[in-house]
C-alpha positions in Angstrom: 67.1 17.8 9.2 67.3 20.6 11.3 68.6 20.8 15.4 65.1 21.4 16.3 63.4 18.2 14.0 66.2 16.1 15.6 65.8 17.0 19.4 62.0 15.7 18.6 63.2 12.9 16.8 65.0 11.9 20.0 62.1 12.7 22.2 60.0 10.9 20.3 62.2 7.5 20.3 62.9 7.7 24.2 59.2 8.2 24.3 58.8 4.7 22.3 61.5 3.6 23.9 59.8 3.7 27.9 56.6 2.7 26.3 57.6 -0.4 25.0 59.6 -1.0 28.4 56.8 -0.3 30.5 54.5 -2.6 28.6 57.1 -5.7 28.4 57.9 -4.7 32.4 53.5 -5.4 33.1 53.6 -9.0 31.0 53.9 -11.8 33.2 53.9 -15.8 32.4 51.8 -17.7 34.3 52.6 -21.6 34.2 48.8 -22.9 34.6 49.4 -26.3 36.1 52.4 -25.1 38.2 54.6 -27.6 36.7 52.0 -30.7 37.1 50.4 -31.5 33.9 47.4 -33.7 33.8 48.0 -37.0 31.3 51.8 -35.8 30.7 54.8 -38.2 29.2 58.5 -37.5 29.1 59.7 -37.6 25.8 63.5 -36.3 25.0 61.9 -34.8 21.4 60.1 -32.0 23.5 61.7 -29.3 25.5 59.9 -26.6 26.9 61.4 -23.3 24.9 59.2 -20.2 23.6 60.5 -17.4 22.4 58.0 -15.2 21.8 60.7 -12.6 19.3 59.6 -15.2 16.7 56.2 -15.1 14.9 55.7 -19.1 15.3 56.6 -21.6 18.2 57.0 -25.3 16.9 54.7 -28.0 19.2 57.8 -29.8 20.4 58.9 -26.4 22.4 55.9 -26.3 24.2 55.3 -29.0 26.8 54.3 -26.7 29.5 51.3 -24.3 28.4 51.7 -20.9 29.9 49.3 -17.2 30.2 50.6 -14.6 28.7 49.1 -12.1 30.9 48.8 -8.3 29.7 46.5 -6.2 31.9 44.6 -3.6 30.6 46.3 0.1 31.4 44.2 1.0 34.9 43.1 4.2 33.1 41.6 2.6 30.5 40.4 -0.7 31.7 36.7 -1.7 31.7 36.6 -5.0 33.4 36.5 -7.2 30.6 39.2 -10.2 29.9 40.0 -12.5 27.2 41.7 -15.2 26.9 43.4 -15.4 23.3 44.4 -19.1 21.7 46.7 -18.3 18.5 46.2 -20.8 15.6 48.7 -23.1 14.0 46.7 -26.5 12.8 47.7 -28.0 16.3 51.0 -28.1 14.8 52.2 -25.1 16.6 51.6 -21.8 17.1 51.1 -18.1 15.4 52.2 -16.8 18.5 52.8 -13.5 17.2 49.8 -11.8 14.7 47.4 -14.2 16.3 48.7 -13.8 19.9 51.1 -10.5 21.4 49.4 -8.3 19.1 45.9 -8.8 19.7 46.3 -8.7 23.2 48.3 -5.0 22.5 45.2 -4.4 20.5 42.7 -5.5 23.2 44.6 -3.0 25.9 44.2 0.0 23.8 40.3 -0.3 24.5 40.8 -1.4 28.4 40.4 -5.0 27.7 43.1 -7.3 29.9 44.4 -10.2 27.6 45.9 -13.6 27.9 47.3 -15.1 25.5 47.3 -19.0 25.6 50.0 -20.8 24.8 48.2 -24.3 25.2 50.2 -27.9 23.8 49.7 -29.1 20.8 48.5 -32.7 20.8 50.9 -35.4 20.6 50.7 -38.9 21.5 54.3 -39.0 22.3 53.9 -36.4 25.7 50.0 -37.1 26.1 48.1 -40.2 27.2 44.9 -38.7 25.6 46.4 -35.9 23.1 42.6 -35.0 21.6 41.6 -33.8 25.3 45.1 -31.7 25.8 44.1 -28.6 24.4 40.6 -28.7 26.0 42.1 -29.4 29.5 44.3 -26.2 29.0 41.3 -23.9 27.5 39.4 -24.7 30.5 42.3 -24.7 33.0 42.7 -21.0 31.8 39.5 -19.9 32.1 39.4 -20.6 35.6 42.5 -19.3 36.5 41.4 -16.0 35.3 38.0 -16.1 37.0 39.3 -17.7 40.0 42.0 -14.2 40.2 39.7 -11.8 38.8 39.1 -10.0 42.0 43.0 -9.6 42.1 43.4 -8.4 38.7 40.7 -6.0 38.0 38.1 -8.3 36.2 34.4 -8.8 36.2 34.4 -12.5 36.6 30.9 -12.2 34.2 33.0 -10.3 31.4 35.7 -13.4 30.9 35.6 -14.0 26.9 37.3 -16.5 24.5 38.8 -15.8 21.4 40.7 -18.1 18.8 42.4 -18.0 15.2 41.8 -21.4 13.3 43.1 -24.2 15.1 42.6 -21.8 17.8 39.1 -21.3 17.2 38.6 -25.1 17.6 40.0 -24.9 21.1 37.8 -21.9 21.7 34.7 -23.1 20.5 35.6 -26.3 21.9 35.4 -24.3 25.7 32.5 -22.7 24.3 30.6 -25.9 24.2 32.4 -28.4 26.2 33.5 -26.0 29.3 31.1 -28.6 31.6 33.2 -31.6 30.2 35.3 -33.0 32.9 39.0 -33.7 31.4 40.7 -32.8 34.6 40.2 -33.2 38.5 39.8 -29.2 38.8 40.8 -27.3 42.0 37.6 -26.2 43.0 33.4 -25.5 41.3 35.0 -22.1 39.4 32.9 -22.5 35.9 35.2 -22.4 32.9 32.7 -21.3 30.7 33.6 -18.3 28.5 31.0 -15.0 28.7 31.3 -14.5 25.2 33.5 -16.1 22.3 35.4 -14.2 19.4 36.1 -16.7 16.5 38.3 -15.7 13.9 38.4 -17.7 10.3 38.2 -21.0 12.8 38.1 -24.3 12.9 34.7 -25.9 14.0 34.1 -29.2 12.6 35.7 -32.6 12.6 33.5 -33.6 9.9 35.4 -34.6 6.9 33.6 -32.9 4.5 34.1 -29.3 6.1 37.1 -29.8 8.2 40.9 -28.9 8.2 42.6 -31.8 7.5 45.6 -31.4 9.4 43.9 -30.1 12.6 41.5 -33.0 12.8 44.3 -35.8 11.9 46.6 -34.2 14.5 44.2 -34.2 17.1 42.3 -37.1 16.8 44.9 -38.9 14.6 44.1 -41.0 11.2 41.0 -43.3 12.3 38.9 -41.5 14.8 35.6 -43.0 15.7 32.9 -41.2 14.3 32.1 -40.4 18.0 35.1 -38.7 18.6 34.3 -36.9 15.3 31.0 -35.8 15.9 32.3 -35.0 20.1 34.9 -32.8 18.3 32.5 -31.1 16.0 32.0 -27.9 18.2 28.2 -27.1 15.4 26.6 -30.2 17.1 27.7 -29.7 20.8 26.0 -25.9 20.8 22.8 -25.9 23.6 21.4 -23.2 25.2 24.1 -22.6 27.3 26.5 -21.9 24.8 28.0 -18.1 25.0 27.3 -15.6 21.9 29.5 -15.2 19.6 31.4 -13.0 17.0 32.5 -14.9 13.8 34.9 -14.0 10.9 35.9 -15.7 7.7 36.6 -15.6 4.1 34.7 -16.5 1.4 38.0 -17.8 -0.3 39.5 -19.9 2.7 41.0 -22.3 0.9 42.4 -23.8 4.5 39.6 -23.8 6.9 36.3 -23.9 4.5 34.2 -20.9 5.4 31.0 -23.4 6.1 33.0 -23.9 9.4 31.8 -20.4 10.8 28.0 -20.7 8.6 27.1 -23.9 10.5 28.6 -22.6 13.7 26.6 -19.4 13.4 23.6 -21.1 12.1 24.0 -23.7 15.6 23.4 -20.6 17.9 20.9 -19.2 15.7 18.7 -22.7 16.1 19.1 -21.5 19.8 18.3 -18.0 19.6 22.5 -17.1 20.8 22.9 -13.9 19.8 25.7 -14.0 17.1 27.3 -11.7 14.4 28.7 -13.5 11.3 31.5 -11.7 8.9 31.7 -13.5 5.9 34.3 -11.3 3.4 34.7 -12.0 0.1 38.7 -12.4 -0.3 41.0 -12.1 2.2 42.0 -16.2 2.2 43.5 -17.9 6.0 45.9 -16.5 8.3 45.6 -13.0 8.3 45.5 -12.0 12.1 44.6 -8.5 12.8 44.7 -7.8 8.8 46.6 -4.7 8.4 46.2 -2.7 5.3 43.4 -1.5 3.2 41.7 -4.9 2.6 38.0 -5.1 3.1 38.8 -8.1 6.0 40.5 -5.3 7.6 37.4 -3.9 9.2 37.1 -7.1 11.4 38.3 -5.9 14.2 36.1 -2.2 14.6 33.6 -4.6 13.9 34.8 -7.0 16.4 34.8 -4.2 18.9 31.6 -2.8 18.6 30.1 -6.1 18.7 31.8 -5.9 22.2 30.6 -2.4 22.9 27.1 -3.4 21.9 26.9 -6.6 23.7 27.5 -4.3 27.1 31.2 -6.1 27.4 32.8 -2.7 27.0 31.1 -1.4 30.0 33.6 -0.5 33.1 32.7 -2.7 35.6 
């Protein structure tokens, strides 16, 4: 290597260097029920510790659910926010390649992101576990329309988005945001603008569900009106935001009818949605980086945005 390929070898790492500095400098935690959570039991097995170095964060270090807040870089931003719920079966959470990332992702077009990093049900720090996640999806939204002045958001431009279990707590928003699960601060709605639903869970229904998500949250014996309540296909209405789907024909986690009947909900109610159905691809594959056909989701993901008008500035 010669003295000149170095010198720009060097440039170039200081240049990485700043960049990443300047982004982990603008990320900042917000603790959404400022250290009073609704329904909440001690229990010496959980002890609030994320470390967001590692790619997955076990439930028992998460008893206080935080927003991971990266705003969008002022000269790109348009206005538009989501808030991002990483998957993990309700067991934990991808915080990682369904979580940092996709918010890094979402700020190279100006979108601000949050990244949720709500409990996972447990009956041993929850007096109702199978409402837990939903009280934090919705405490969330508000807190981000409630600031949006403050941070640069269009309080109408406020989307959801979710990986698997994720995509149960953010379809669960999408269709339960009215639900009262909590005595909230004030009438800010917690309804999403728009969801973004990535190979997710829907259903409770126990032909079409994932096992562990539904046993986890609702436990071994639900009543089939908890399951049907939980099953976010039957709870769409006319209110219920559009939506941008993706799955994989060969799911063999989180059966791809989950995203069909979901789709095929907001089509009874004339929702504008756009379904991605690949044909491999399998569970858990985040951003999908590589040469894989699922890894057109997201360009498709954002032009559904662009099209939609939630790429707009302001």
């Amino acid at each position: 290597m010669s003295m000149l390929d170095l010198k720009k070898l060097v440039v170039a790492l200081i240049y990485v260097i700043a960049t990443i500095g300047s982004l982990s400098a603008q990320i900042q935690v917000i603790d959404i029920w400022n250290g009073k959570v609704p329904g909440a039991i001690q229990s010496d097995e959980f002890k609030q510790h994320v470390d967001t170095t590692k790619g997955w964060i076990d439930k028992h270090d998460i008893t206080t659910p935080d927003l991971y807040f990266y705003p969008a870089p002022k000269e790109k931003a348009n206005g538009t926010a989501v808030v991002i719920c990483p998957g993990g079966g309700y067991a934990g959470l991808a915080i990682r390649h369904e979580g940092l990332l996709v918010a890094q992702w979402f700020n190279s077009f100006g979108v601000t992101a949050f990244v949720l990093t709500y409990r996972q049900p447990d009956d041993a720090i929850m007096k109702n576990k199978s409402i837990a996640p939903m009280q934090d999806g919705q405490r969330a939204m508000r807190i981000v329309r409630r600031h949006a002045k403050e941070w640069g958001i269009n309080p109408d431009k406020i989307g959801i988005m979710g990986f698997s279990a994720g995509g149960h707590v953010a379809s669960t928003i999408s269709t339960h945001y009215n639900e009262k699960v909590y005595d909230p601060e004030d009438s800010t709605s917690a309804r999403p603008d728009f969801s973004l639903l990535i190979y997710p869970v829907i259903s409770m229904d126990s032909t079409i569900t994932h096992w562990g998500s539904r046993v986890n949250l609702l436990g071994n014996n639900p009543t089939p009106e908890q399951v049907k309540h939980f099953s976010n296909e039957l709870q769409v209405n006319a209110q219920t935001p559009p939506a941008f789907l993706v799955q994989s024909m060969d799911d063999n986690v989180v059966p791809v009818r989950n995203s069909i009947d979901y789709a095929l909900a907001l089509k009874n109610y004339k929702i504008p949605c756009e379904l991605h159905v690949y044909q491999s691809g399998g569970h858990g594959y985040g951003m999908a980086p590589g040469g894989s056909t699922q890894s057109t989701w997201p360009e498709a993901c954002r032009k559904w945005m662009e099209a939609s008008g939630f790429l707009n500035r302001k």
